[in-house]
DSSP file (Angstrom, degrees, kcal/mol; ACC not computed):
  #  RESIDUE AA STRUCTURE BP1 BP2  ACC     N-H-->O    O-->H-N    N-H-->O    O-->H-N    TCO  KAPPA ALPHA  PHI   PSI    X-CA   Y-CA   Z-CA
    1    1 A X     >>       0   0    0      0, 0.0     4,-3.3     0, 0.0     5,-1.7   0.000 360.0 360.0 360.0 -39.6   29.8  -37.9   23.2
    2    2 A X  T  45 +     0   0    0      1,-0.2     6,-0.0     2,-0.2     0, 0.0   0.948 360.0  49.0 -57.5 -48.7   28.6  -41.1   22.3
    3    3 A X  T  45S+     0   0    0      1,-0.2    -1,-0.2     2,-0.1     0, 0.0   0.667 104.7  53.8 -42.8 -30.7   32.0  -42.8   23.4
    4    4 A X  T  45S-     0   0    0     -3,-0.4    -1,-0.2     2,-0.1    -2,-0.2   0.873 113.0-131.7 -88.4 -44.5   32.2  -40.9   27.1
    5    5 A X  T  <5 +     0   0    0     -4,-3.3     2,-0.2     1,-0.3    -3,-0.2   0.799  65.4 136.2  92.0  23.8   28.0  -43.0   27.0
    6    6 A X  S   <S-     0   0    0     -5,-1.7    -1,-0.3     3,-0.0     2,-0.2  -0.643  74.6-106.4-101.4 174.0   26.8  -39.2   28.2
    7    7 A X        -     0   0    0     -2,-0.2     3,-0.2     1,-0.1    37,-0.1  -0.661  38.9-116.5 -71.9 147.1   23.9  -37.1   27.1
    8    8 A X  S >  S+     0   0    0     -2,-0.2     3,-0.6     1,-0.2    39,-0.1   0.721 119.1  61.3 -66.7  -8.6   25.9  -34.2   24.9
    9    9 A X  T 3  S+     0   0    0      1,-0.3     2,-0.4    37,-0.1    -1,-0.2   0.959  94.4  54.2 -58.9 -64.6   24.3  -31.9   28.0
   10   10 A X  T 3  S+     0   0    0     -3,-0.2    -1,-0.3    95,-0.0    -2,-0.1   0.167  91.4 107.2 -64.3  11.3   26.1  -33.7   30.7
   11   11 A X    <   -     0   0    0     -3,-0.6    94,-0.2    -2,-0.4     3,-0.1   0.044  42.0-179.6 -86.1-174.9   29.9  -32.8   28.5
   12   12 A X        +     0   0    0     92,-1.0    60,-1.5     1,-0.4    61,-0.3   0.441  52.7  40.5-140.1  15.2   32.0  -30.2   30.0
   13   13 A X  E     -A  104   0A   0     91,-1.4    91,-3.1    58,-0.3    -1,-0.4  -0.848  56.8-170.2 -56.5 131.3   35.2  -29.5   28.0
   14   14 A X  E     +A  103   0A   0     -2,-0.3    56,-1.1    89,-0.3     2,-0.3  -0.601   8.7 170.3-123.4 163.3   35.7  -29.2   24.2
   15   15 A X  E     -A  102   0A   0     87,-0.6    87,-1.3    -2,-0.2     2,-0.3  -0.903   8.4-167.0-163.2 159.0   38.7  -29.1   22.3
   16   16 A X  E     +Ab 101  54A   0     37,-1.6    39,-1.8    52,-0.3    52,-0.4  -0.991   4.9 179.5-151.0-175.4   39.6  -29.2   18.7
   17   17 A X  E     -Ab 100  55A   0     83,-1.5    83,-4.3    -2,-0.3     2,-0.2  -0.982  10.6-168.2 177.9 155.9   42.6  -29.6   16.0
   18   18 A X  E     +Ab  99  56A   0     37,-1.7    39,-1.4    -2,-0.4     2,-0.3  -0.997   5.1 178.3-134.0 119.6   43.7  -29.8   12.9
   19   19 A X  E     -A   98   0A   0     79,-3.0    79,-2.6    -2,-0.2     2,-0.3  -0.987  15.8-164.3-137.7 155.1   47.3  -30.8   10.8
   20   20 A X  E     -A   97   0A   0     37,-0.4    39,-1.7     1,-0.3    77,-0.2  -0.746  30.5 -97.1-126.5 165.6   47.4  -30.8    6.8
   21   21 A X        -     0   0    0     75,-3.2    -1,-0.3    -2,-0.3    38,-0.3   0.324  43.2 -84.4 -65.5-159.9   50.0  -32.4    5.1
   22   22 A X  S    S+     0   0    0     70,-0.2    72,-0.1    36,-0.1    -1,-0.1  -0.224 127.0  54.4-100.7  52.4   53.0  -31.0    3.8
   23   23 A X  S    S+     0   0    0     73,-0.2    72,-0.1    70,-0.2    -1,-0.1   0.253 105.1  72.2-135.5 -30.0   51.1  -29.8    0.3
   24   24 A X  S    S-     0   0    0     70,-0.4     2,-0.3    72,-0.2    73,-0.1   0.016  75.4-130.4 -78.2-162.8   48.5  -28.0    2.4
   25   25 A X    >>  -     0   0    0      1,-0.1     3,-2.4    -3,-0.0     4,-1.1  -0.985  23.9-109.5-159.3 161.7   48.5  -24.9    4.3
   26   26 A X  H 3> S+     0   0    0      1,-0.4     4,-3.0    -2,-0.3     5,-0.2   0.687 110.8  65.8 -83.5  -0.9   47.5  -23.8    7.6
   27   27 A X  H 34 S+     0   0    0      2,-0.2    -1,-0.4     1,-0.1     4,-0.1   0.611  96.3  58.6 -87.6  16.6   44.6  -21.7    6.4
   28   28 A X  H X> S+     0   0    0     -3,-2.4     3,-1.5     2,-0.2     4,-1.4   0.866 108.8  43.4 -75.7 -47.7   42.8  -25.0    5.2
   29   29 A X  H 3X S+     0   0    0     -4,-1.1     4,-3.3     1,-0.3     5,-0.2   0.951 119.5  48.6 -73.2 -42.2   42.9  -26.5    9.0
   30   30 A X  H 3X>S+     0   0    0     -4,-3.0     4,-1.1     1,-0.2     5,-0.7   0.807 111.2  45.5 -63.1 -12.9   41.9  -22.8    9.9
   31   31 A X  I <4>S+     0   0    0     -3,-1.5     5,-0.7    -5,-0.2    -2,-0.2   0.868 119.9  39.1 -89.6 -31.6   39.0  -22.8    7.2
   32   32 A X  I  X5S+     0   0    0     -4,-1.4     4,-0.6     1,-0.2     5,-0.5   0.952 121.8  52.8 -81.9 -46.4   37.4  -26.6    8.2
   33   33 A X  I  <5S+     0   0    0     -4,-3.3    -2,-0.2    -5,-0.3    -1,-0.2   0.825 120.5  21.0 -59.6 -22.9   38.3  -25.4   12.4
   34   34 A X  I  X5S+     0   0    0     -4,-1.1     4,-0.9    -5,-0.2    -3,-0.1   0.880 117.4  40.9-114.8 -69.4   36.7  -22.5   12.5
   35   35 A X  I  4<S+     0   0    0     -5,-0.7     4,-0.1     1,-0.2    -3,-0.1   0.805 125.7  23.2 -61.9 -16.1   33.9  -21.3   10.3
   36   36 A X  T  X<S+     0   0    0     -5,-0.7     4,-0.6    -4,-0.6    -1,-0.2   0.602 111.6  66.6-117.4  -2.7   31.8  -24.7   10.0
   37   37 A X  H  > S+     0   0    0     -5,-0.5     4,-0.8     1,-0.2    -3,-0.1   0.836  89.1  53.5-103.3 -13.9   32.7  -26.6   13.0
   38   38 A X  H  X S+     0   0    0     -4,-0.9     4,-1.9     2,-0.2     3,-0.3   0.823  96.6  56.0 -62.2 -39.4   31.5  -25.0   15.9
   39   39 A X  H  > S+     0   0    0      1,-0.3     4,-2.4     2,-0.2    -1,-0.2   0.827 110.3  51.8 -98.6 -22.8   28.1  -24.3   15.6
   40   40 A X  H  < S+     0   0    0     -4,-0.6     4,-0.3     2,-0.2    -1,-0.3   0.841 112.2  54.7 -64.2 -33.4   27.6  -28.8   14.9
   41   41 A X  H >X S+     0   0    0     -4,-0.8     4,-0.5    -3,-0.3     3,-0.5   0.795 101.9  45.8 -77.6 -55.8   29.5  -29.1   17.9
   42   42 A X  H >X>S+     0   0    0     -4,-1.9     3,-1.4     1,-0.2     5,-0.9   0.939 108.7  63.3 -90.4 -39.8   27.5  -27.0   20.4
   43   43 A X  H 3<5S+     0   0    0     -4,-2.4    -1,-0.2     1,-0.3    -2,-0.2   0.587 101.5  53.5 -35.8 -12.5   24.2  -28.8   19.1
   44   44 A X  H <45S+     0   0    0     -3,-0.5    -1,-0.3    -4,-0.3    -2,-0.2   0.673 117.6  31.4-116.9 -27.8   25.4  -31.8   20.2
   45   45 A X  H <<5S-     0   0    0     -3,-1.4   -34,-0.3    -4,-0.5    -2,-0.2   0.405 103.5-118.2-111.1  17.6   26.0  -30.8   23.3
   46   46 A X  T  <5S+     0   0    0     -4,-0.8     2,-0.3     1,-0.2    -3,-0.2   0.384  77.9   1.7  77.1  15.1   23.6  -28.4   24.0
   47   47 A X      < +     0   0    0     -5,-0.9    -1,-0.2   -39,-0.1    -2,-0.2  -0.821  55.6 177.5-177.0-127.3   24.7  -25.3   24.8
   48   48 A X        +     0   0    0     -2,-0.3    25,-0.3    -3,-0.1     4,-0.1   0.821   8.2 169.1 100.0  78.6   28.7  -24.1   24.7
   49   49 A X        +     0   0    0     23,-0.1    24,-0.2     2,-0.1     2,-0.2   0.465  54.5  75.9-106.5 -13.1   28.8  -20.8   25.4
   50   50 A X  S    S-     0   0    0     22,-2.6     2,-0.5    21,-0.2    77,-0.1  -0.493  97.5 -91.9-104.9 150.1   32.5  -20.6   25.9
   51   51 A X        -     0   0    0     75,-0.7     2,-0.4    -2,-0.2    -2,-0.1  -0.832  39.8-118.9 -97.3 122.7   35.0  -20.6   22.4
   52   52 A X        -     0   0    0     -2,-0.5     2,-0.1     1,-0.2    -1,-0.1  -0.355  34.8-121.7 -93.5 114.8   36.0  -24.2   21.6
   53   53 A X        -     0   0    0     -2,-0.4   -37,-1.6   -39,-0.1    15,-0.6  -0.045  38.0-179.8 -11.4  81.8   40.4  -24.2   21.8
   54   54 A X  E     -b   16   0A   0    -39,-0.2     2,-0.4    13,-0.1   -37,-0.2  -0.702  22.5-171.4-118.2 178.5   41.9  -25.2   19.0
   55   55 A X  E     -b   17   0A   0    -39,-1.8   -37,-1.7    -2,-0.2     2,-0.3  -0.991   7.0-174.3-144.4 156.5   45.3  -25.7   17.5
   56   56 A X  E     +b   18   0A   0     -2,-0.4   -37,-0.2   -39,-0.2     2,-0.2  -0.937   7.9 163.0-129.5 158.6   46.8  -26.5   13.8
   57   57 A X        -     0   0    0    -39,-1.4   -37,-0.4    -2,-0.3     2,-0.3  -0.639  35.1-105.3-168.3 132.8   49.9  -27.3   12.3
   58   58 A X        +     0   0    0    -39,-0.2     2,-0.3    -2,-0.2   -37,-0.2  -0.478  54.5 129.7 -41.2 114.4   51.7  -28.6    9.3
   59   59 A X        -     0   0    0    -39,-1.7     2,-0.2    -2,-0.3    33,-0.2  -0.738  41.1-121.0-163.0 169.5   53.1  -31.9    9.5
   60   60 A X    >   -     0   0    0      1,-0.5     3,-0.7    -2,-0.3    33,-0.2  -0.779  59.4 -31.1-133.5-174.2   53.4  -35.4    7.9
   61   61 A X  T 3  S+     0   0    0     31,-0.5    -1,-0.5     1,-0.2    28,-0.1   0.489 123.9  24.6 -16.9 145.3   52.7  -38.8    8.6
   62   62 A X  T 3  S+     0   0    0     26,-0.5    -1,-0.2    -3,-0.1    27,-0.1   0.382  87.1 152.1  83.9 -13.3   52.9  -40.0   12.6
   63   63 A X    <   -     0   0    0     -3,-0.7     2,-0.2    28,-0.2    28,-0.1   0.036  38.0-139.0 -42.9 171.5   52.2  -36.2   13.6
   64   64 A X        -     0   0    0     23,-0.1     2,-0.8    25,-0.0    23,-0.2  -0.944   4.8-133.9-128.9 127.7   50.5  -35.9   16.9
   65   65 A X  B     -C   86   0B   0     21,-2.0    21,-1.1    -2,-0.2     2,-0.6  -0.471   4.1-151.3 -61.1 113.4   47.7  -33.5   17.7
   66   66 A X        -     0   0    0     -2,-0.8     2,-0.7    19,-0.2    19,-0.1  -0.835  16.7-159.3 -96.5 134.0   47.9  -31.4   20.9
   67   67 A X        -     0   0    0     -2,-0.6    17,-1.3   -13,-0.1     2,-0.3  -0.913   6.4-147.0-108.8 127.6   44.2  -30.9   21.5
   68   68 A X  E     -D   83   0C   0     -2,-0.7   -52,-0.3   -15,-0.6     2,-0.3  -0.847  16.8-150.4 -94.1 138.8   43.8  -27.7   23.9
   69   69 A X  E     -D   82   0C   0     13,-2.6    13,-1.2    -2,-0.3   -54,-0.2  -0.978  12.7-170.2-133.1 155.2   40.6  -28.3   26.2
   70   70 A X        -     0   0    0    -56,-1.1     2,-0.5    -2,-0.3    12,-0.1  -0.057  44.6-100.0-116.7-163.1   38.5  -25.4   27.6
   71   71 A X        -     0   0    0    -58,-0.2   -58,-0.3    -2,-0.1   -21,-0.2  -0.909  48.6-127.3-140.8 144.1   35.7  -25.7   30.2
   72   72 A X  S    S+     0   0    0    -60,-1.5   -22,-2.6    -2,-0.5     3,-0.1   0.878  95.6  26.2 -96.3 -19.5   32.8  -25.7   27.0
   73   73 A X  S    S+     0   0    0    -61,-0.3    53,-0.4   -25,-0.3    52,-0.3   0.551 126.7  42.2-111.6   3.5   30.4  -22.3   28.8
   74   74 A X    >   -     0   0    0     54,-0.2     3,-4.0    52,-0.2    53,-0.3  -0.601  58.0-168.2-151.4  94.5   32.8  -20.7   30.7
   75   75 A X  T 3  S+     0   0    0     51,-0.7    53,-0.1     1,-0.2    52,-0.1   0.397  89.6  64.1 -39.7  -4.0   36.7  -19.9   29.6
   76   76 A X  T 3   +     0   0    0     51,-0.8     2,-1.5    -2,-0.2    40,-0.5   0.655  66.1 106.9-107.0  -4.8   37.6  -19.0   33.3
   77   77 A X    <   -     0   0    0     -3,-4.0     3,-0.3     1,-0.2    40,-0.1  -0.435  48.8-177.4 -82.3 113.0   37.1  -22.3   34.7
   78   78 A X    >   +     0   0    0     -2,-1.5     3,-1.3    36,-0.3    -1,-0.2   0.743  69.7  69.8 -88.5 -13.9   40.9  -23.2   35.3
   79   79 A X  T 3  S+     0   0    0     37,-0.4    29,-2.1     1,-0.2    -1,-0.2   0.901 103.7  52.8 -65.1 -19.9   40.5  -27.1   36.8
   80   80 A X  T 3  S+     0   0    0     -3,-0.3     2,-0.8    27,-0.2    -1,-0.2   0.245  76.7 107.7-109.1  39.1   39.4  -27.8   33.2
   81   81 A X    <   +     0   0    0     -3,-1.3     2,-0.2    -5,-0.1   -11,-0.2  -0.851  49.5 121.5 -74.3 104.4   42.3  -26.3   31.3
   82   82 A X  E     -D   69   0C   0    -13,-1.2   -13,-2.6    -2,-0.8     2,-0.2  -0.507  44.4-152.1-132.3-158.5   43.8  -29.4   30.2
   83   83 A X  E     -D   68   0C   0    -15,-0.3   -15,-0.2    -2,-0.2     2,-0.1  -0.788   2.8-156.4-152.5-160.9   44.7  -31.0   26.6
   84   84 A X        -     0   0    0    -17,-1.3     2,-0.4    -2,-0.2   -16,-0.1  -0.382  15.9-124.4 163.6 125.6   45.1  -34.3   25.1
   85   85 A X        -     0   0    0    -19,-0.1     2,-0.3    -2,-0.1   -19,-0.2  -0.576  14.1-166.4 -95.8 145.5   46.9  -35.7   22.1
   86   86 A X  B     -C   65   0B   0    -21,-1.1   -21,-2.0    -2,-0.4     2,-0.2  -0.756  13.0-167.7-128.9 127.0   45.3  -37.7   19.3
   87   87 A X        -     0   0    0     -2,-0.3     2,-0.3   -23,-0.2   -23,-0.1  -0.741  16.9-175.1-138.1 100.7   47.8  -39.6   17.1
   88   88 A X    >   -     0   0    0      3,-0.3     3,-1.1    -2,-0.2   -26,-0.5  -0.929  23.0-145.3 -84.7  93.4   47.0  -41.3   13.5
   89   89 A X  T 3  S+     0   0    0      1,-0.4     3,-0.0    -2,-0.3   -25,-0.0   0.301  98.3  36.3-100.6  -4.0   50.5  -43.2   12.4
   90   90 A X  T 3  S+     0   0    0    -29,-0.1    -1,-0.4     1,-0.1     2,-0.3  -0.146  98.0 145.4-131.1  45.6   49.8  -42.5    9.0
   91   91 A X    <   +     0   0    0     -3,-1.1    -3,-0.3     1,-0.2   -28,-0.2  -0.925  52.0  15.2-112.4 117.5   48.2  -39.0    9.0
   92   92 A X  S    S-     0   0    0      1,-0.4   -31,-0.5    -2,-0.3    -1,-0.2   0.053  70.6-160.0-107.4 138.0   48.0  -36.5    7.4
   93   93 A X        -     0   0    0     -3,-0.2    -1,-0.4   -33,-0.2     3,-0.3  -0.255  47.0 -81.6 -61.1 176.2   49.5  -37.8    4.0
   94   94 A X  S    S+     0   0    0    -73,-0.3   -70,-0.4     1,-0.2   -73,-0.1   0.585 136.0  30.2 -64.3 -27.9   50.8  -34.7    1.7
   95   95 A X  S    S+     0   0    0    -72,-0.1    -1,-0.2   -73,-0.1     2,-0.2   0.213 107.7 101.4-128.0  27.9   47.6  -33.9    0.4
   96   96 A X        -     0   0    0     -3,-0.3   -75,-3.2    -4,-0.0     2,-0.3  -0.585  50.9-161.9-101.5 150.2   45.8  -35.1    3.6
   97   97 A X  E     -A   20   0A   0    -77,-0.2     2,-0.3    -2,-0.2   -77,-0.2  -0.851  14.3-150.1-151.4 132.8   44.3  -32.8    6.7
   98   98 A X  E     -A   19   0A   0    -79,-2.6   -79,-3.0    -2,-0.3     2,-0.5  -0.850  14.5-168.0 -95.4 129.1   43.6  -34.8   10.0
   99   99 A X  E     +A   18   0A   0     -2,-0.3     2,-0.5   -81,-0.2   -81,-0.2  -0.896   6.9 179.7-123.8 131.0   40.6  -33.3   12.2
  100  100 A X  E     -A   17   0A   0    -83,-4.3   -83,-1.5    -2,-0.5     2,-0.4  -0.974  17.7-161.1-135.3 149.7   39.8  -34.2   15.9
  101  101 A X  E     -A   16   0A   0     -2,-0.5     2,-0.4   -85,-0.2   -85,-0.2  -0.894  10.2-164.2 -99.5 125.9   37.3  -33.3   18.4
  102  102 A X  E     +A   15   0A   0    -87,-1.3   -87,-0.6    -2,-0.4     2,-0.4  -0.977  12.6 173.6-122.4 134.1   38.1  -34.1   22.2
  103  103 A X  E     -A   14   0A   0     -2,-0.4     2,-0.3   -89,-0.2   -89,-0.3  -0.996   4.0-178.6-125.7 139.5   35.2  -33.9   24.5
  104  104 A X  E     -A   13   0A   0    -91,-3.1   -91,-1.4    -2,-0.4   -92,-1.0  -0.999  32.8-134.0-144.9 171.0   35.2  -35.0   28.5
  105  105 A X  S    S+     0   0    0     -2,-0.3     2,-0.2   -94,-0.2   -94,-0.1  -0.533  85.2   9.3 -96.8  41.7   32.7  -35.2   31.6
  106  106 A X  S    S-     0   0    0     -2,-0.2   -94,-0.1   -93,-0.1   -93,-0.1  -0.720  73.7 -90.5 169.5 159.9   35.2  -33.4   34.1
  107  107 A X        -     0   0    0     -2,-0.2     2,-0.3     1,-0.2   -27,-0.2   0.269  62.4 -58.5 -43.1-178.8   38.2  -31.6   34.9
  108  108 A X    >   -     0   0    0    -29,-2.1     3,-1.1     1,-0.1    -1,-0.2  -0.657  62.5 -96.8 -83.2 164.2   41.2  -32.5   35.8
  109  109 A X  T 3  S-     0   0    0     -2,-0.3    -1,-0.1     1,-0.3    -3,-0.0  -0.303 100.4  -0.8 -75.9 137.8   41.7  -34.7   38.9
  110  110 A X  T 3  S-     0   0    0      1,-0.1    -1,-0.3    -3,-0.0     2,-0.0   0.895  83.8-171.3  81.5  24.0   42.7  -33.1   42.2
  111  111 A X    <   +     0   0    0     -3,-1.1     2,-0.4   -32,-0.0    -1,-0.1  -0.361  21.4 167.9 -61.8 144.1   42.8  -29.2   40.7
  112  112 A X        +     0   0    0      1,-0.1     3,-0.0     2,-0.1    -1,-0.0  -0.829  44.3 102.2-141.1  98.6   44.2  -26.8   43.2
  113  113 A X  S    S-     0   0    0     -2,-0.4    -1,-0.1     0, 0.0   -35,-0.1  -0.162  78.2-142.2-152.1  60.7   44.8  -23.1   40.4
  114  114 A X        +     0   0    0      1,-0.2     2,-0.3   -36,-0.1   -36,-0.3   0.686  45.3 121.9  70.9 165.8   41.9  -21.8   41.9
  115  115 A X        -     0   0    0    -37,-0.1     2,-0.5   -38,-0.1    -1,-0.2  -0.966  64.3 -16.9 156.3-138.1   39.5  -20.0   39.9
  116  116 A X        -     0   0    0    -40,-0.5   -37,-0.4    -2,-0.3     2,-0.2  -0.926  69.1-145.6-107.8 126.2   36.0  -19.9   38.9
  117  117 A X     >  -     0   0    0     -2,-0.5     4,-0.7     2,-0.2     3,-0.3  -0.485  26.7-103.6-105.3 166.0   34.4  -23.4   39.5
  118  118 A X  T >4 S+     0   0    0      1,-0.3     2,-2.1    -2,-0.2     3,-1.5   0.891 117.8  59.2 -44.0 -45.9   31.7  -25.6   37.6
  119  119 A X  T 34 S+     0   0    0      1,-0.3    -1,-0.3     3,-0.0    -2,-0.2  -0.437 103.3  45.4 -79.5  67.3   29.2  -24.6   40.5
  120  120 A X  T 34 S+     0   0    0     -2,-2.1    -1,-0.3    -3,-0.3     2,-0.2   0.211  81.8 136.0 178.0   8.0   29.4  -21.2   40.0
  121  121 A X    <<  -     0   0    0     -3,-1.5   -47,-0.1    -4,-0.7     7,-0.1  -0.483  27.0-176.5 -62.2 124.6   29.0  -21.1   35.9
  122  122 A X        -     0   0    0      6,-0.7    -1,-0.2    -2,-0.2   -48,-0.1   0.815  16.3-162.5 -98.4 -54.2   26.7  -18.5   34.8
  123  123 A X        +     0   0    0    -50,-0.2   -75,-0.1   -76,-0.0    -2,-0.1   0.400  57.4 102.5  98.6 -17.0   27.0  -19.7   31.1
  124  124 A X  S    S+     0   0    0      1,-0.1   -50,-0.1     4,-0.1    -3,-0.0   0.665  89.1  20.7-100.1  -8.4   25.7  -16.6   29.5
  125  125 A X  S    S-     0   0    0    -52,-0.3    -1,-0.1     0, 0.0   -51,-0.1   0.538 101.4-119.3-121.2 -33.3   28.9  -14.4   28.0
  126  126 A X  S    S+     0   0    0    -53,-0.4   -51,-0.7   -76,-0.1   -75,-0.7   0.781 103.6  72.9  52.7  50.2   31.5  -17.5   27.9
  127  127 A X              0   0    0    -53,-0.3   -51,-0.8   -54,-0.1   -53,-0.1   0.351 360.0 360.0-123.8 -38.1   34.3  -16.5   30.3
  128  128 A X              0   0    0    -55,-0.2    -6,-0.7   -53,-0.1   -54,-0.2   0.256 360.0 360.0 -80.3 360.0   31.7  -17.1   33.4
C-alpha cells in the first residue's frame, strides 16, 4: 500500500502467492497463505470482505508467481479479475518459500465482461 502512496482504505484488489523450493511442499505455501495471512492484510486495508486469491506451487530458482487479483469486498466485481506476476531470479532456493502480496487502486483498463461494478458494492457477504 505504501508503494501505490494510498491510504490501505482507498485499495481495491488483493491477491496473494506462494512457491517453496523443491525440498518443501505445497502444504507449507498453504499453511503461511492461508491461516495467518489474511486477517494482517485486511487491517491494512481496512475492511476486505471478499476472500483474498491465491495460488502456490513447487518450483526452483527463476520461478514466476502468477498472483490471481480479486476485487478485495466483493468477488463478483469482474473489471477487477486480473493477475500479475512477481519474479525473484534466485527464489525459492531448495529449502526456500517465496511469498508475495499484490495490491492495486483499480481494475483493469477499459473492462467491457459486465458484471457487478465498484459503485454498486454492498461489501457485507463478499460476493457483493
Amino acid at each position: 500500500v505504501a508503494a501505490l502512496g494510498i491510504d490501505g482504505a482507498k485499495a481495491h484488489s488483493y491477491g496473494k502467492a506462494a512457491a517453496v523450493g523443491e525440498n518443501g511442499e505445497l502444504e507449507h505455501a498453504a499453511a503461511i497463505l492461508h491461516p495467518k495471512m489474511g486477517a494482517p492484510v485486511r487491517k491494512v486495508l481496512s475492511k476486505g470482505a471478499a476472500l483474498i486469491p491465491s495460488s502456490k506451487k513447487r518450483s526452483g530458482p527463476g520461478t514466476t508467481l502468477d498472483i490471481p487479483l480479486g476485487h478485495k469486498d466483493a468477488a463478483f466485481v469482474r473489471s477487477h479479475f486480473d493477475g500479475m506476476e512477481v519474479q525473484i531470479n534466485d527464489a525459492p532456493r531448495a529449502n526456500e518459500i517465496m511469498v508475495a502480496v499484490a495490491v492495486t487502486d483499480s481494475g483493469r483498463p477499459l473492462p467491457r465482461v459486465g458484471g457487478l461494478t465498484v459503485g454498486e458494492v454492498k461489501g457485507e457477504d463478499g460476493l457483493r
